[in-house]
PyMOL Python script that loads the backbone (N, CA, C, O; Angstrom):
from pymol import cmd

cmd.read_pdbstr("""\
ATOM      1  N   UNK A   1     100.581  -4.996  75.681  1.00  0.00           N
ATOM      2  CA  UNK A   1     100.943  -3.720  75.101  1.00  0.00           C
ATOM      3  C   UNK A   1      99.703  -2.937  74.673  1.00  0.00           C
ATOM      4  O   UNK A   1      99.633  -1.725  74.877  1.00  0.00           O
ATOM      5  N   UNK A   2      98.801  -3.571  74.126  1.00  0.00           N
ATOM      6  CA  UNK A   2      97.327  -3.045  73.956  1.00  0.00           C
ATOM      7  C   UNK A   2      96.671  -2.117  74.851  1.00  0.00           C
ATOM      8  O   UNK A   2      96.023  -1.211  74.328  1.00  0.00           O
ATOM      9  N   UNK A   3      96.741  -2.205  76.382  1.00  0.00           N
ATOM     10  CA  UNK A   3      96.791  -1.562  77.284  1.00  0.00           C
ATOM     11  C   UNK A   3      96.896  -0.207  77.245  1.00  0.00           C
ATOM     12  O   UNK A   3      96.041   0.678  77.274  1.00  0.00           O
ATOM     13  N   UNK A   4      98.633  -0.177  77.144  1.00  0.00           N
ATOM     14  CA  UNK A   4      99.218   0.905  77.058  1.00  0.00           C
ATOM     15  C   UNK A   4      98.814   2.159  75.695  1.00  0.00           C
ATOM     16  O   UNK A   4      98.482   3.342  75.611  1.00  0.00           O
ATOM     17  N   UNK A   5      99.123   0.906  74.729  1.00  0.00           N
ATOM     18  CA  UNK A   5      98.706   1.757  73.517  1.00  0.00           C
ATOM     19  C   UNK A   5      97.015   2.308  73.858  1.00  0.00           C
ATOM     20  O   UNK A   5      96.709   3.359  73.294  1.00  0.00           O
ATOM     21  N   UNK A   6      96.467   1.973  74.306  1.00  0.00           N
ATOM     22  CA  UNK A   6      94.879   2.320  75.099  1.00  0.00           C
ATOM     23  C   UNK A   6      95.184   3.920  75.345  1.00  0.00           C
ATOM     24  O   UNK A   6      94.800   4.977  74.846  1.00  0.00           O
ATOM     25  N   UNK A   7      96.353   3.396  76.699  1.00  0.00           N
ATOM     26  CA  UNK A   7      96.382   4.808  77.419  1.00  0.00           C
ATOM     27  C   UNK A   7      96.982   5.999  75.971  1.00  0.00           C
ATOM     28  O   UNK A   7      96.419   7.094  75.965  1.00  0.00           O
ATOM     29  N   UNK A   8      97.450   5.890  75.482  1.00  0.00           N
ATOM     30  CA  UNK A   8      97.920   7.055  74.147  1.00  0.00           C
ATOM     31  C   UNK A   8      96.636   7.368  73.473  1.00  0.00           C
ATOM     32  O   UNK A   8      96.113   8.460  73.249  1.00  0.00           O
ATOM     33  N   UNK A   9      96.152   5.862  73.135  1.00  0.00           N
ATOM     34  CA  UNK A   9      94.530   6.416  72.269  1.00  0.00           C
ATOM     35  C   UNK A   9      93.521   7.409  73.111  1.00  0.00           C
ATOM     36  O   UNK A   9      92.752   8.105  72.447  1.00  0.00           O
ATOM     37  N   UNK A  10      93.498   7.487  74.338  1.00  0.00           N
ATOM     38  CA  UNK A  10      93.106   8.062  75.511  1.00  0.00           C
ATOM     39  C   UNK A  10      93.786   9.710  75.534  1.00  0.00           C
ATOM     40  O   UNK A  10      93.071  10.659  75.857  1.00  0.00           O
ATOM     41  N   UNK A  11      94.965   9.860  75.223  1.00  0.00           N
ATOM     42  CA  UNK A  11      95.339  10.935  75.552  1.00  0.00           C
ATOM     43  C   UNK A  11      95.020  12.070  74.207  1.00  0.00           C
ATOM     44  O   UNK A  11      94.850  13.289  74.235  1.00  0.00           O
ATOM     45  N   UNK A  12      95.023  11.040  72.995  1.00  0.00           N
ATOM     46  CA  UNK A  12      94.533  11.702  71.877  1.00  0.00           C
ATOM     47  C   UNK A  12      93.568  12.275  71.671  1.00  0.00           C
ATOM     48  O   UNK A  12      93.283  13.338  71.120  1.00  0.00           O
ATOM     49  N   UNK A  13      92.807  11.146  72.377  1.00  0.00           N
ATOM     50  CA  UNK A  13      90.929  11.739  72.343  1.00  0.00           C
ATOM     51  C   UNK A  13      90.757  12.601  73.343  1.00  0.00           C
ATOM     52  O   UNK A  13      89.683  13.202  73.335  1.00  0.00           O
ATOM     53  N   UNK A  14      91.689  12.891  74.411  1.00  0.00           N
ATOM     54  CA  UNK A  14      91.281  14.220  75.257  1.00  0.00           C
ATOM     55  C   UNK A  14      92.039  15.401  74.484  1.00  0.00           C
ATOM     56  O   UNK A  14      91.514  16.504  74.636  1.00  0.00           O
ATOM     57  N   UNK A  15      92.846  15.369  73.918  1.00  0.00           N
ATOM     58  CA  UNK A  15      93.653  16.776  73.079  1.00  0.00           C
ATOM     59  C   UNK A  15      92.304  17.074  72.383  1.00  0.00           C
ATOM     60  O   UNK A  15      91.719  18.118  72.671  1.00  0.00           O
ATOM     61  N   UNK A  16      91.554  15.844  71.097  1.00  0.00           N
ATOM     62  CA  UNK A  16      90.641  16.652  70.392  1.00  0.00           C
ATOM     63  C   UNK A  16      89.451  17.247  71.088  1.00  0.00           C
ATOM     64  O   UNK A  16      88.728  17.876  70.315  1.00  0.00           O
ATOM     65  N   UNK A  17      89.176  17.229  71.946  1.00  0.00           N
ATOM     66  CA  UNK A  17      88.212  17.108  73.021  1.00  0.00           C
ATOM     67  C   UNK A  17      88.185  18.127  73.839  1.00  0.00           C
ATOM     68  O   UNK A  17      87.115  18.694  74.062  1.00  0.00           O
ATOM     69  N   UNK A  18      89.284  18.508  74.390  1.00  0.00           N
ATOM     70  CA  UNK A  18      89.352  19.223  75.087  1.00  0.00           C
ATOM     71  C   UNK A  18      88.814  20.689  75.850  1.00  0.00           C
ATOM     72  O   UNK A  18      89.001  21.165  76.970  1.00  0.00           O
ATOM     73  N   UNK A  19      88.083  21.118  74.688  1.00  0.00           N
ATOM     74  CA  UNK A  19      87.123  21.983  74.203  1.00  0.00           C
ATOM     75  C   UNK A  19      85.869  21.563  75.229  1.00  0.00           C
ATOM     76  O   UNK A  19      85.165  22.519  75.554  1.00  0.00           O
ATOM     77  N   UNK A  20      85.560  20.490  75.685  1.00  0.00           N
ATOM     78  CA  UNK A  20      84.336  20.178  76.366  1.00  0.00           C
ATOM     79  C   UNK A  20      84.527  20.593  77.734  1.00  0.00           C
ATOM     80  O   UNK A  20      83.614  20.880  78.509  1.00  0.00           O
ATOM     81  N   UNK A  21      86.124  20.615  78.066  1.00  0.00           N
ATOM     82  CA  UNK A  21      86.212  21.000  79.720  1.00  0.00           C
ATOM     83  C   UNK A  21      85.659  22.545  79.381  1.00  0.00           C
ATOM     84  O   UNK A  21      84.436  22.444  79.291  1.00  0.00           O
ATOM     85  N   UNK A  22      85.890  23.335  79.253  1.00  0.00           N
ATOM     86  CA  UNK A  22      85.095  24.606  79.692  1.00  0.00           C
ATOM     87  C   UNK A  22      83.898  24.381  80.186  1.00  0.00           C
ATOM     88  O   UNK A  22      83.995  24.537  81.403  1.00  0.00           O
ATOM     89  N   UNK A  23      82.892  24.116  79.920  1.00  0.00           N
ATOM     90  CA  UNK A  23      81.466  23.574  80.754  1.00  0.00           C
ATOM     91  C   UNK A  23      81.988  22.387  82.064  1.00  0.00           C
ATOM     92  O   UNK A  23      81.130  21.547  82.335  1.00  0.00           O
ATOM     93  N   UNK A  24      83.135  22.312  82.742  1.00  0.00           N
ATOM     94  CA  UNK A  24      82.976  22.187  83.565  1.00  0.00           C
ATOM     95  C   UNK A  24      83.558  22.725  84.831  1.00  0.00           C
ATOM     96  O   UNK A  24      84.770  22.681  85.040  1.00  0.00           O
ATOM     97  N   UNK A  25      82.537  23.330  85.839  1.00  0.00           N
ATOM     98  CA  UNK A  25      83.579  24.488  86.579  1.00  0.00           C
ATOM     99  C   UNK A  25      83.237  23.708  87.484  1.00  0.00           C
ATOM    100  O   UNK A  25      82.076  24.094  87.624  1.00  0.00           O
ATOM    101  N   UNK A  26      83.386  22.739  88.354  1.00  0.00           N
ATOM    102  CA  UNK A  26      83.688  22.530  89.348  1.00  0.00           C
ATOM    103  C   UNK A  26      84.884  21.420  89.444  1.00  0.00           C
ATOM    104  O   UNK A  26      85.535  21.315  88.405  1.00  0.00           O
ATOM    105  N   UNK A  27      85.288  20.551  90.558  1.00  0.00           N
ATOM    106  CA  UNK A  27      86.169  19.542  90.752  1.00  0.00           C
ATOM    107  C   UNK A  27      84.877  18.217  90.217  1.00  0.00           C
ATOM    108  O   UNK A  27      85.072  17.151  89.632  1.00  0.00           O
ATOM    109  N   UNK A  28      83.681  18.796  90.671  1.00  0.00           N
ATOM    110  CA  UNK A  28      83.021  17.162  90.858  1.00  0.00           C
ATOM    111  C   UNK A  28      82.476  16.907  89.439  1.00  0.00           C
ATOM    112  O   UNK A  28      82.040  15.835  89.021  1.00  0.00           O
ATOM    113  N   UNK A  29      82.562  17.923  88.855  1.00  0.00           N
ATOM    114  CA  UNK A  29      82.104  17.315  87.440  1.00  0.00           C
ATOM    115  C   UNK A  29      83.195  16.871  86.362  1.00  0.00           C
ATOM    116  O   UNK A  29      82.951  16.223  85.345  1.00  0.00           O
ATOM    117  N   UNK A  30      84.679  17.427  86.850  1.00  0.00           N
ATOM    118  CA  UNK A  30      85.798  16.207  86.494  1.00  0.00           C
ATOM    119  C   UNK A  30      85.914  14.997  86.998  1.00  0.00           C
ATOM    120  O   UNK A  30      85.982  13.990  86.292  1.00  0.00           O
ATOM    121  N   UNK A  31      85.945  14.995  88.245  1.00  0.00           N
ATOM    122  CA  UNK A  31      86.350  13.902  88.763  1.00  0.00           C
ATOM    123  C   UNK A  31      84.777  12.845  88.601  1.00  0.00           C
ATOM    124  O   UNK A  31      83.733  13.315  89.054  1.00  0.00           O
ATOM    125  N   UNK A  32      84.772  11.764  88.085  1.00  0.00           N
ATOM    126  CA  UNK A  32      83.585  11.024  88.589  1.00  0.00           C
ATOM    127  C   UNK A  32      83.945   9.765  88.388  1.00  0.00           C
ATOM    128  O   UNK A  32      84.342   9.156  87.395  1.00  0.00           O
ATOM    129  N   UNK A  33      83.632   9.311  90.103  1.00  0.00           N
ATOM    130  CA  UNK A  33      84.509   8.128  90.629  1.00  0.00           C
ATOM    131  C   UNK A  33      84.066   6.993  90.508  1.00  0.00           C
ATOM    132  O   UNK A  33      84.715   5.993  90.815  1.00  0.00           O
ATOM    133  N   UNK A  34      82.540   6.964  89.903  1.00  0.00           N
ATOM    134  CA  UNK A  34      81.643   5.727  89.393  1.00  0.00           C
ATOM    135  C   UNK A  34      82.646   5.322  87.995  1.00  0.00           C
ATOM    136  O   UNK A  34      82.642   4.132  87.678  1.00  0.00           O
ATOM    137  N   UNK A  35      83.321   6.083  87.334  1.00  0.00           N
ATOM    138  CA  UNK A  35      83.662   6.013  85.804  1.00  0.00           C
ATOM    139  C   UNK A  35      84.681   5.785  85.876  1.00  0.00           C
ATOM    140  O   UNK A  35      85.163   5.046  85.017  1.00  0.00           O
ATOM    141  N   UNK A  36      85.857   6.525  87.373  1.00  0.00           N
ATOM    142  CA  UNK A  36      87.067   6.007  86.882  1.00  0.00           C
ATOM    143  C   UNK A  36      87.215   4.657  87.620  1.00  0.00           C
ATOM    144  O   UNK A  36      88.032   3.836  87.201  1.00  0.00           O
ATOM    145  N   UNK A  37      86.548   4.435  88.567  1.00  0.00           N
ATOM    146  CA  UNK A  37      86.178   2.519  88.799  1.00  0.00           C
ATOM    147  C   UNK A  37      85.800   1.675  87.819  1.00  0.00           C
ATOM    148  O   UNK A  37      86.291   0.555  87.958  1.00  0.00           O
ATOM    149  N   UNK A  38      84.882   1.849  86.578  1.00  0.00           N
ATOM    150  CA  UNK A  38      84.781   1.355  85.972  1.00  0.00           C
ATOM    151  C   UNK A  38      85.826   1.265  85.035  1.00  0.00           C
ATOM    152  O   UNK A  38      85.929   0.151  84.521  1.00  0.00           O
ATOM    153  N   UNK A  39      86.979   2.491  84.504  1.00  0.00           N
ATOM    154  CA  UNK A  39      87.761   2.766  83.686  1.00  0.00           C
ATOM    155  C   UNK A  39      88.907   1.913  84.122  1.00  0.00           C
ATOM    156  O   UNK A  39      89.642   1.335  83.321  1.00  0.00           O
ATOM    157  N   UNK A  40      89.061   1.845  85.683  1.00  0.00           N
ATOM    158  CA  UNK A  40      90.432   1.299  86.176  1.00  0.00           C
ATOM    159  C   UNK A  40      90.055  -0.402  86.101  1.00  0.00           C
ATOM    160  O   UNK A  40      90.951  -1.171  85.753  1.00  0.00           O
ATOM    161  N   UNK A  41      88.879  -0.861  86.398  1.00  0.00           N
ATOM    162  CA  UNK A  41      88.097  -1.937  86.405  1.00  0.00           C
ATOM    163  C   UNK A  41      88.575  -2.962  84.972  1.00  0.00           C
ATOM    164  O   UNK A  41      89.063  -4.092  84.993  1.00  0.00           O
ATOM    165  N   UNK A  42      88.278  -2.217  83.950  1.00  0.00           N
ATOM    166  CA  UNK A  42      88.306  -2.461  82.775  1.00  0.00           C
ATOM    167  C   UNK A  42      89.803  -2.861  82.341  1.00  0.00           C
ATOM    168  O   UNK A  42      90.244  -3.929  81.916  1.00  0.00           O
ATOM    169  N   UNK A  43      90.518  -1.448  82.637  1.00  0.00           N
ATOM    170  CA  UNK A  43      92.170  -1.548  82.396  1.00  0.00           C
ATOM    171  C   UNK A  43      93.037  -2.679  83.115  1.00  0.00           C
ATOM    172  O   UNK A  43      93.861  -3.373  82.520  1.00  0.00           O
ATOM    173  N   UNK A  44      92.758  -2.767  84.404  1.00  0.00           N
ATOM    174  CA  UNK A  44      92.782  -3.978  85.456  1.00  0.00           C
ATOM    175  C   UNK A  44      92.866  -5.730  84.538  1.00  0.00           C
ATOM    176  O   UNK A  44      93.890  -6.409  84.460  1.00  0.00           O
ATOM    177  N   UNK A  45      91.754  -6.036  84.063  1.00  0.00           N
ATOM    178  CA  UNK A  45      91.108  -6.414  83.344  1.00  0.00           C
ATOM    179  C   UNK A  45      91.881  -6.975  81.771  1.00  0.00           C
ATOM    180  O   UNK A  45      91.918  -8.106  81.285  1.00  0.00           O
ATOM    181  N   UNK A  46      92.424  -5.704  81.282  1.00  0.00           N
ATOM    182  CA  UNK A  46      93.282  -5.865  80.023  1.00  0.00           C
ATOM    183  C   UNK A  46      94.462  -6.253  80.244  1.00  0.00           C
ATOM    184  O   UNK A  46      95.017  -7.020  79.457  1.00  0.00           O
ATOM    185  N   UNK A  47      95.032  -5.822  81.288  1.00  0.00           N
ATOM    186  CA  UNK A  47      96.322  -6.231  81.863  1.00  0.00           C
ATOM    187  C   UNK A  47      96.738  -8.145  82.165  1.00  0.00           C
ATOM    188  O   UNK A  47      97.558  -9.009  81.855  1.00  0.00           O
ATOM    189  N   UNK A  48      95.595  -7.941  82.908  1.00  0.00           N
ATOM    190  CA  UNK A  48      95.561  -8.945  82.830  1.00  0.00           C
ATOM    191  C   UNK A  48      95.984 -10.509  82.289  1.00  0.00           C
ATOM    192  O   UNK A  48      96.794 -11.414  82.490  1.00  0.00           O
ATOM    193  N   UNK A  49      94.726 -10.101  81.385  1.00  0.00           N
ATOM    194  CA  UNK A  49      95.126 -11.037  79.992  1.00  0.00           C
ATOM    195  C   UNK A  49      95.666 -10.943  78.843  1.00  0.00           C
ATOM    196  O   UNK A  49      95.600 -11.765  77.928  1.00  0.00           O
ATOM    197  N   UNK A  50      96.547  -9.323  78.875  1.00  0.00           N
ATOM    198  CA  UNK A  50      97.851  -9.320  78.181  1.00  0.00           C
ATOM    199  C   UNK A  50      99.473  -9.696  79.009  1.00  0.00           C
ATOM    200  O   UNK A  50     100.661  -9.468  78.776  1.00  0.00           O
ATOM    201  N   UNK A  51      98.592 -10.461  80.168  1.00  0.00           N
ATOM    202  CA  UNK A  51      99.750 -10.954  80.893  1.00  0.00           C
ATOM    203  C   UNK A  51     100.983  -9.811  81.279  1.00  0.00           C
ATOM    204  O   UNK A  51     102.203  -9.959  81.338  1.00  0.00           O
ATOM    205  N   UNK A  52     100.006  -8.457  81.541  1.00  0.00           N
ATOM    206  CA  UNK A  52     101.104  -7.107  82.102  1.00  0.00           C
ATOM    207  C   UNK A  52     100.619  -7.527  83.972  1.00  0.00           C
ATOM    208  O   UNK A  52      99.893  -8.401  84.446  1.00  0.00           O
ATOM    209  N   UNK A  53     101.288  -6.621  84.483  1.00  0.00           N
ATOM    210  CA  UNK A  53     100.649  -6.751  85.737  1.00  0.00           C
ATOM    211  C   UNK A  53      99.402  -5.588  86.234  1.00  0.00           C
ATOM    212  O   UNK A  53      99.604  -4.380  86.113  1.00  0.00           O
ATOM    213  N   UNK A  54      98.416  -6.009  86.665  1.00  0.00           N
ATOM    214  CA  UNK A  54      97.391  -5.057  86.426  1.00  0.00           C
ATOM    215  C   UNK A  54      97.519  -3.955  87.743  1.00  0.00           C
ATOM    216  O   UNK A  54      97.074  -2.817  87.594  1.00  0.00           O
ATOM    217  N   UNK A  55      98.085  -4.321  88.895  1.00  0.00           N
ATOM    218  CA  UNK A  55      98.553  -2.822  90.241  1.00  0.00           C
ATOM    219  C   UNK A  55      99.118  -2.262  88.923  1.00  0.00           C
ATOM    220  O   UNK A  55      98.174  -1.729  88.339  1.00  0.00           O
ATOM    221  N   UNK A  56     100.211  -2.155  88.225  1.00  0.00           N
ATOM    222  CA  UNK A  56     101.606  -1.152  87.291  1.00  0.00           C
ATOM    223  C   UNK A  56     100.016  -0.542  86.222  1.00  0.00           C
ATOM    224  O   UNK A  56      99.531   0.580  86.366  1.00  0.00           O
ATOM    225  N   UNK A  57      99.669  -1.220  85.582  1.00  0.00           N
ATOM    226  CA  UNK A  57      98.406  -0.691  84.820  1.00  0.00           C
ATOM    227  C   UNK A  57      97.783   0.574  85.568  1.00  0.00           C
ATOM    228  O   UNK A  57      97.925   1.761  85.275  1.00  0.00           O
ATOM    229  N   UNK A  58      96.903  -0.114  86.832  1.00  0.00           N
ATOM    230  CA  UNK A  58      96.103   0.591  87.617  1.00  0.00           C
ATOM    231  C   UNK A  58      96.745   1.977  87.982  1.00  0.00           C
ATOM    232  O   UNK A  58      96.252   3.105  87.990  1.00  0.00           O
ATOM    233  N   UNK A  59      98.048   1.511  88.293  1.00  0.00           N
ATOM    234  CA  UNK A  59      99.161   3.281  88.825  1.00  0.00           C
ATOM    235  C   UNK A  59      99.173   3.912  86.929  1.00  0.00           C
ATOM    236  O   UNK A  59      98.974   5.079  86.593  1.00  0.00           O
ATOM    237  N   UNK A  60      99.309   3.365  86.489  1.00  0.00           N
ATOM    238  CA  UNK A  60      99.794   4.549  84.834  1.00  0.00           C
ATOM    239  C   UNK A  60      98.481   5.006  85.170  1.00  0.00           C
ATOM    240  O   UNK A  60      98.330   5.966  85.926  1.00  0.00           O
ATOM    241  N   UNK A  61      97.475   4.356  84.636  1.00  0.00           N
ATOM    242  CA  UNK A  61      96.016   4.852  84.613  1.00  0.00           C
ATOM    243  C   UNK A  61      95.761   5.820  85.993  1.00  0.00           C
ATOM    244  O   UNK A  61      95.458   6.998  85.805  1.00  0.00           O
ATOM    245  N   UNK A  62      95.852   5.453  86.977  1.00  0.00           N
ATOM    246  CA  UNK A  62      95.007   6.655  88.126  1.00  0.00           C
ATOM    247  C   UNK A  62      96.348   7.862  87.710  1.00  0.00           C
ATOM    248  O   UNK A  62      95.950   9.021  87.597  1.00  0.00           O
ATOM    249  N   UNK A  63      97.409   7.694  87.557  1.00  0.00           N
ATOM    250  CA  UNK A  63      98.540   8.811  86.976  1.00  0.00           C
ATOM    251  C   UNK A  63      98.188  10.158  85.445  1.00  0.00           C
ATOM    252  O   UNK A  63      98.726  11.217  85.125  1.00  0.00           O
ATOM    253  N   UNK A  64      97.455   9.641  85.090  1.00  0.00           N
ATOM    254  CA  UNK A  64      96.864  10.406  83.724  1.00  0.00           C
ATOM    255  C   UNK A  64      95.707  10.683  83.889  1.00  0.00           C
ATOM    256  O   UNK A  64      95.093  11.587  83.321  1.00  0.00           O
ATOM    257  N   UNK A  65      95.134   9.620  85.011  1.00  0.00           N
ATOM    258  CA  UNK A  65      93.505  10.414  85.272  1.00  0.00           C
ATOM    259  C   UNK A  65      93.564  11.941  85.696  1.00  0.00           C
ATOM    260  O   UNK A  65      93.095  12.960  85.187  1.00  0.00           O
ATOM    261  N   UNK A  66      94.569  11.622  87.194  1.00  0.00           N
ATOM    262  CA  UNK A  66      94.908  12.689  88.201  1.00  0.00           C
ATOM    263  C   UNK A  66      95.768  13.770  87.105  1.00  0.00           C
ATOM    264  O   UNK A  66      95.561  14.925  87.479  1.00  0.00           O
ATOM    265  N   UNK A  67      96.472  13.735  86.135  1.00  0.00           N
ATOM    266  CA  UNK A  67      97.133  14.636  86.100  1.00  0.00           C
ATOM    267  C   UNK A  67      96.312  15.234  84.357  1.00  0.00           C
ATOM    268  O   UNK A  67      97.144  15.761  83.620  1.00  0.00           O
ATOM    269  N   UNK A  68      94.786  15.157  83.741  1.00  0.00           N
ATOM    270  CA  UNK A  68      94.301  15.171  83.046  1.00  0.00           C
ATOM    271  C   UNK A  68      93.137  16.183  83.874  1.00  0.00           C
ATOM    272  O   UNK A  68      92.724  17.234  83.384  1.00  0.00           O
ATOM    273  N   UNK A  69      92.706  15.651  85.203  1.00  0.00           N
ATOM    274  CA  UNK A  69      92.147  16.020  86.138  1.00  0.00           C
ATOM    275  C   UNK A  69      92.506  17.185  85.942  1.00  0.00           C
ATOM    276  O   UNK A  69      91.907  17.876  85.118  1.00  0.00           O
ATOM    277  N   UNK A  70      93.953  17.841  86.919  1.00  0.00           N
ATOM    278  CA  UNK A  70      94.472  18.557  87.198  1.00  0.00           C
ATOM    279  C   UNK A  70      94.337  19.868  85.913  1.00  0.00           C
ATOM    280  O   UNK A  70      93.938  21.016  86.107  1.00  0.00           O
ATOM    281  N   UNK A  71      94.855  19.201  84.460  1.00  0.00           N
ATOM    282  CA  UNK A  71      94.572  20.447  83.802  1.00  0.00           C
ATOM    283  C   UNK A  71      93.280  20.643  83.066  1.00  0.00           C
ATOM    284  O   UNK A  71      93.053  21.569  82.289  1.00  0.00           O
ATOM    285  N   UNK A  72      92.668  19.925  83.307  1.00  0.00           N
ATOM    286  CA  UNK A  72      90.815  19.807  82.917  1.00  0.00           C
ATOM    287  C   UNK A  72      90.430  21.329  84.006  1.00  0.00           C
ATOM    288  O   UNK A  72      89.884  22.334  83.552  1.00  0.00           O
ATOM    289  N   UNK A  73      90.840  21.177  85.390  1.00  0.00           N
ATOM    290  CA  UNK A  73      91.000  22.430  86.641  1.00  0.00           C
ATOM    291  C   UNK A  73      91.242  23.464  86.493  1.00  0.00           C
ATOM    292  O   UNK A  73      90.544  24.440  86.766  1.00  0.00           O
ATOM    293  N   UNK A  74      92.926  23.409  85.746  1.00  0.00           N
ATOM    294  CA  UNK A  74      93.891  24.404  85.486  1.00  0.00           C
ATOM    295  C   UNK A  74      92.966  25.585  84.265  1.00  0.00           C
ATOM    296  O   UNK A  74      92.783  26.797  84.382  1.00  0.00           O
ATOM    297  N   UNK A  75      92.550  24.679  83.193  1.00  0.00           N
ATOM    298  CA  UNK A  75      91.987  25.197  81.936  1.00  0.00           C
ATOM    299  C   UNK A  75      90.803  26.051  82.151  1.00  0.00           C
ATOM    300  O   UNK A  75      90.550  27.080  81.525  1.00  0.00           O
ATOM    301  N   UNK A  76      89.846  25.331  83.445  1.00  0.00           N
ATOM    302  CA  UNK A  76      88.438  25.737  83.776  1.00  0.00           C
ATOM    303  C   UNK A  76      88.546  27.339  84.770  1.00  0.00           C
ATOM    304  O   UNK A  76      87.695  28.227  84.830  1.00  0.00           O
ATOM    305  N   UNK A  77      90.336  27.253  85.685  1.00  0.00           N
ATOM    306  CA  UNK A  77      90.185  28.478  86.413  1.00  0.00           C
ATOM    307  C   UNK A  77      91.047  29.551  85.711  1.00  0.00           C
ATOM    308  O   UNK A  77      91.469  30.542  86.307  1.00  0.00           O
ATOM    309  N   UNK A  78      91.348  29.218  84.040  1.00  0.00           N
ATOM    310  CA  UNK A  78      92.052  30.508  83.374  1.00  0.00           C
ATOM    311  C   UNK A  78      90.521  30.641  82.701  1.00  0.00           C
ATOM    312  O   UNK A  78      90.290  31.692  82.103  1.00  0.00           O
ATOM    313  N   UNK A  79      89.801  29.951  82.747  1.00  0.00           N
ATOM    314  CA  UNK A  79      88.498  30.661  81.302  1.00  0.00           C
ATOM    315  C   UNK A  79      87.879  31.189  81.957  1.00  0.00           C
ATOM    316  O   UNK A  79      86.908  31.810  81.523  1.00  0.00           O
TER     317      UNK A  79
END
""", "prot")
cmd.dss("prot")
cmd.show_as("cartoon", "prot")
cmd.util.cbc("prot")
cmd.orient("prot")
C-alpha cells in the first residue's frame, strides 16, 4: 500500500509545484526518460516487496506520468 500512498504523495508535490512547469516550453524538458526509468525502476521495486504486483504498479505509475506530462504541456501552451 506504501506504493500507492507514494503515488498521492507524488501528486501533492506536483499541485505545490506546479508553478515550475512554466519554464518549461518544450515536450523534452517534461518528459525525461533517464528519470522516469529510474522512477518506474524504483516503484517496480516497492511493489515488489510490498508483495503488490509490480507490471499493475508500473501501469498506475507510467498513467500519472503521461497524464501529469500532458498537463505540465497543456499549462506551458496557455502561458
Amino acid at each position: 500500500m506504501q506504493v500507492l500512498n507514494s503515488s498521492f504523495g507524488q501528486a501533492s508535490a506536483f499541485s505545490r509545484t506546479s508553478w515550475a512547469v512554466k519554464n518549461k516550453n518544450d515536450i523534452r524538458a517534461v518528459q525525461v526518460a533517464d528519470r522516469v526509468s529510474l522512477v518506474l525502476a524504483s516503484r517496480r521495486q516497492e511493489a515488489a516487496k510490498s508483495h503488490l504486483s509490480p507490471d499493475v504498479v508500473e501501469k498506475i505509475w507510467r498513467s500519472m506520468i503521461e497524464a501529469f506530462t500532458e498537463l505540465e504541456m497543456t499549462i506551458n501552451k496557455d502561458n
